[in-house]
N, C-alpha and C positions, 0 to 999 in steps of 0.2 A: 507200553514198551515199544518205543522201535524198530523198525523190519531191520532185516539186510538178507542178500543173495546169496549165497555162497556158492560156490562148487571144491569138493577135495579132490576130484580127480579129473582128468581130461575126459570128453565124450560127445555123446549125442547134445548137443544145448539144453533143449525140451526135458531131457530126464534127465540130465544129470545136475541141473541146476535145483537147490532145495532154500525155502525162505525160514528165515531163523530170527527171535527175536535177540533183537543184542540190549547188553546193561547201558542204559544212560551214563557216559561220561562228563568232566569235567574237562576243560580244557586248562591247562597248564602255563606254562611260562612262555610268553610269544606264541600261542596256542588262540584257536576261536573256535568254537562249537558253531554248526551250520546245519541249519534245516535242508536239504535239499530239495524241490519244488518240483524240478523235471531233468531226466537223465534220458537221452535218447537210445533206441538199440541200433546201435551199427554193426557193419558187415562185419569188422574187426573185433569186437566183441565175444559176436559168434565163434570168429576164427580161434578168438584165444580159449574159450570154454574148449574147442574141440583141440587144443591141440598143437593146431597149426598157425597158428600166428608166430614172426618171429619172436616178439617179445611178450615173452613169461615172466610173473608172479611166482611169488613160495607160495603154495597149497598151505592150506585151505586160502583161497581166495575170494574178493567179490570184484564181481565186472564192472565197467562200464570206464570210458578213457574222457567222457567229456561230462558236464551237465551244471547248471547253476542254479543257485540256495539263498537263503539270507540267512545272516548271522545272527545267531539265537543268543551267546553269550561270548564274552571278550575273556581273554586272561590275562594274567598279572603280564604286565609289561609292553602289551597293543598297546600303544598311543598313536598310530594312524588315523587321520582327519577323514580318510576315506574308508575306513573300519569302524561302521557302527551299527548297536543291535538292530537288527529292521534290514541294515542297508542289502542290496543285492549283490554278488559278488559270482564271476566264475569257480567252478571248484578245479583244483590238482587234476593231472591225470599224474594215472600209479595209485591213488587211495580206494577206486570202487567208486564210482555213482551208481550203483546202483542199490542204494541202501538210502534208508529216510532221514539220518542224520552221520554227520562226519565230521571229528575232529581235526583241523588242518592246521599247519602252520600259519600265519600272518602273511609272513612273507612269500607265502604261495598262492594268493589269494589277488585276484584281480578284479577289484570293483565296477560294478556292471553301472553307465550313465541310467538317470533317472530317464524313461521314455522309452527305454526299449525293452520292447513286448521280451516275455521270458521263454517262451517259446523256440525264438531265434536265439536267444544268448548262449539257451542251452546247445545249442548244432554249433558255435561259432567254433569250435579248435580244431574239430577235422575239415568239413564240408568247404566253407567259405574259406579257410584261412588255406586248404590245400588248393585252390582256383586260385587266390590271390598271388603265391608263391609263382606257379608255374608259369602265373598269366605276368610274371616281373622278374624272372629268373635267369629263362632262357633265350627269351626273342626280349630286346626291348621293343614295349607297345610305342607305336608310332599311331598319334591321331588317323582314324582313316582305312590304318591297316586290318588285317583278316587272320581269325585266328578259325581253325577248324577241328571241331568235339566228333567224335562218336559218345553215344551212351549221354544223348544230350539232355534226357530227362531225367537223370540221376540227380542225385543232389547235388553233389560236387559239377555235374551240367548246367543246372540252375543256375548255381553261384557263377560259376562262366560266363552265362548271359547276362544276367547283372550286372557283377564288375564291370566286365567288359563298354557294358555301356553306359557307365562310369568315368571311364579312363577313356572312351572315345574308339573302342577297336568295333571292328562288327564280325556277326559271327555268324560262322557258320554249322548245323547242328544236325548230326545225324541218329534218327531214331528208328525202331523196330515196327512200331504201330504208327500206322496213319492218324487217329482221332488224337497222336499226341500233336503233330504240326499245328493246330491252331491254338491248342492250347499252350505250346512255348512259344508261337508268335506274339500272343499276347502278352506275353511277359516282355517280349520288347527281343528276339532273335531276330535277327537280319534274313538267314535263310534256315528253312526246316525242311530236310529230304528222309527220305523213307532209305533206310541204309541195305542196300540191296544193286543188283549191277548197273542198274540205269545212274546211280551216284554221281559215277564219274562226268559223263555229258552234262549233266544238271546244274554240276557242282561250277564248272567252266562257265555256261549260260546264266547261271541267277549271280556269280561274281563278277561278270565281265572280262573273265578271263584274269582277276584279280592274281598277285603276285604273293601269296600266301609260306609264311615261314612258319611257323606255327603248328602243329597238329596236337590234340591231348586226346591219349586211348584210354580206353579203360574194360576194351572189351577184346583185344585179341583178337587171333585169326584174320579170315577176311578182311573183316571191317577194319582192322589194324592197316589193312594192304590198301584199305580205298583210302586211308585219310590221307597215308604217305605218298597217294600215287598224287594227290589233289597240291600236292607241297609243292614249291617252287624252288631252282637248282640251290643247292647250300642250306634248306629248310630241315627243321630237326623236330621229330616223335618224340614226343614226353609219355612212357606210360606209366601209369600211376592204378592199374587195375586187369584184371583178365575175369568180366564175367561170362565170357563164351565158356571157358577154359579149356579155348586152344591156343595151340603156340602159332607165334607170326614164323612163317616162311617169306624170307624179304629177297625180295628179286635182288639178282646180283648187280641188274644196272643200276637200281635206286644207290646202290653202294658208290658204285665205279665212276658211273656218268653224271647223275644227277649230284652227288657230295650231301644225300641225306643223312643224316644222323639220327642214331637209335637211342636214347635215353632212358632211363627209367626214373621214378622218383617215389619216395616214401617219406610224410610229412613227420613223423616218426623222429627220417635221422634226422630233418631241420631243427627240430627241435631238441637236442640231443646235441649238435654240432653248433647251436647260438648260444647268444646270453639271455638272462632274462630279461635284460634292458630290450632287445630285440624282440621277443615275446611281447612284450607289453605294449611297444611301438606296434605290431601287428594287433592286437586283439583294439588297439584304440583306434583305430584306421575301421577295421571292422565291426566295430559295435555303433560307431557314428556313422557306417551307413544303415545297416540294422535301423538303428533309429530315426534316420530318415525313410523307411520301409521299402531299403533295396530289396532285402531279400523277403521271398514271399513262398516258405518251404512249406507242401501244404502237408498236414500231419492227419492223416486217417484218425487215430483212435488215444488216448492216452489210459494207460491201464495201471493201477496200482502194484504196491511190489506184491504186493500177496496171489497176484493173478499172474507171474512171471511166463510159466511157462507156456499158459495163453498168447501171453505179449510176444515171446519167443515164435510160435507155431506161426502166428501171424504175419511176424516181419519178414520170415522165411518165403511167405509165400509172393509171387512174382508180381499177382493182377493187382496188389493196392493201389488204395487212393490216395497215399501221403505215408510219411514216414510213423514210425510207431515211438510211444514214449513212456518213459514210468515218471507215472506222477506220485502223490500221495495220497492215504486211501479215504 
């Protein structure tokens, strides 16, 4: 029988999440039945088990907004060339990944090219596809130019430097721990500074006093205040996270004198505010670099669903080696 996750009420993650076996389904009319293979644990995840996330589920529910499966069985009415049993496919957010099989619509379903590792397929709808957005949204990237991260070895950091050097921008990357600077140098960062008060001189010296529009936060406070102070006049702060969790106090000249702009963004409403035509155009953009092995997201540990709350304890904790994942058991 099948796992799946559940929680019926908001909470602690770790305990209040229980693994339940579900009835094997059929799938139906423009329906496909899907293995699922690897679901990752995101931050959002957690948020939603506890609670706090904007967007809620009807209880009892099962987590997970991203992850990808191959198609175990078709129903009456799939005639898509690129829906077949075997094939690899993106699964819905809204259904749960975190569960070992899932009934989904057809036409919810985005076929994953042949060549790309499933590891990455699964991270592609938050991580890579929220770098991609911001890094085409708000500044257009100009060969050449500078875009500037705090929180530079996060996932969605990762994808930053990647793209980026993709599309021709270079970057700049601000982290907390020293032994990370040569580890995202090697992934191909232009610059990697130790996010603390020396930032600011450094940041002017390893750029050349570069003219930077650009900033993505994701950590609040401070470090919110160095990336905006690094921005150039009419330069605009995209934040899309606060893991300090504190609030930015933004000098009033950044306002006045300089003409920076404060932004926020959530991949969420993009998704939510497009079509699916648009969706599908972003997920093919990012599965063909995937497959050319842009990104390189390293994953500590993969744990079945039946060890959830394991997996949960874990991802919580700060010192890992890579991201964490539910595979199957």
């Amino acid at each position: 029988m099948p796992k799946a996750v559940i929680y019926r009420q908001y909470g602690v993650p770790a305990e209040t999440v229980e693994v339940e076996e579900i009835a094997p389904a059929k799938p139906g009319l423009g329906e496909v039945r899907v293995n699922r293979i690897l679901a990752p644990i995101n931050p959002a995840d957690l948020n939603t088990i506890e609670g706090k996330y904007p967007a809620r589920y009807p209880l009892p529910a099962t987590p997970g907004i991203e992850g990808v499966g191959t198609i175990a069985e078709l129903g009456e009415g799939v005639t898509s060339t690129d829906l077949k049993v075997g094939s690899a496919v993106l699964l819905p957010a809204g259904l749960g990944s975190w569960r070992e099989e899932v009934i989904a619509k057809a036409s919810d379903l985005f076929p994953v090219p042949e060549g790309v590792p499933y590891q990455e397929a699964a991270m592609i709808r938050v991580n890579p596809a929220t770098a991609w957005r911001m890094l085409h949204d708000f500044v257009a990237p100009q060969p050449g130019g500078w875009v500037i991260q705090n929180g530079g070895n996060s996932g969605v950091g990762r994808s930053v430097i990647a793209i980026a050097q993709k599309i021709g921008l270079k970057t700049v990357s601000l982290v907390r721990r020293p032994e990370l600077i040569d580890e995202l140098k090697a992934l191909g960062a232009d610059v990697v500074l130790l996010d603390d008060e020396t930032a600011k001189d450094k940041i002017k010296e390893s750029t050349g006093g570069a003219k930077i529009l650009l900033g993505l936060n994701s950590v609040g406070g401070e470090s919110a205040i160095r990336v905006a102070g690094a921005l150039a006049n009419g330069g605009k702060v995209v934040t899309f996270g606060a893991m300090s969790r504190q609030p930015m106090k933004i000098p009033t000249g950044f306002l006045i004198f300089k003409d920076i702009q404060f932004v926020g963004y959530w991949m969420t409403r993009w998704y939510k505010n497009t079509t699916v035509d648009q969706h599908r155009a972003l997920f093919a953009q990012l599965l063909e670099l995937a497959k050319a092995g842009t990104f390189q997201t390293p994953v500590e540990k993969i744990y079945p669903v039946s060890e959830v709350r394991e997996a949960i304890t874990r991802a919580l904790q700060g010192s890992r080696g890579g991201k964490i994942l539910l595979g199957q058991a």
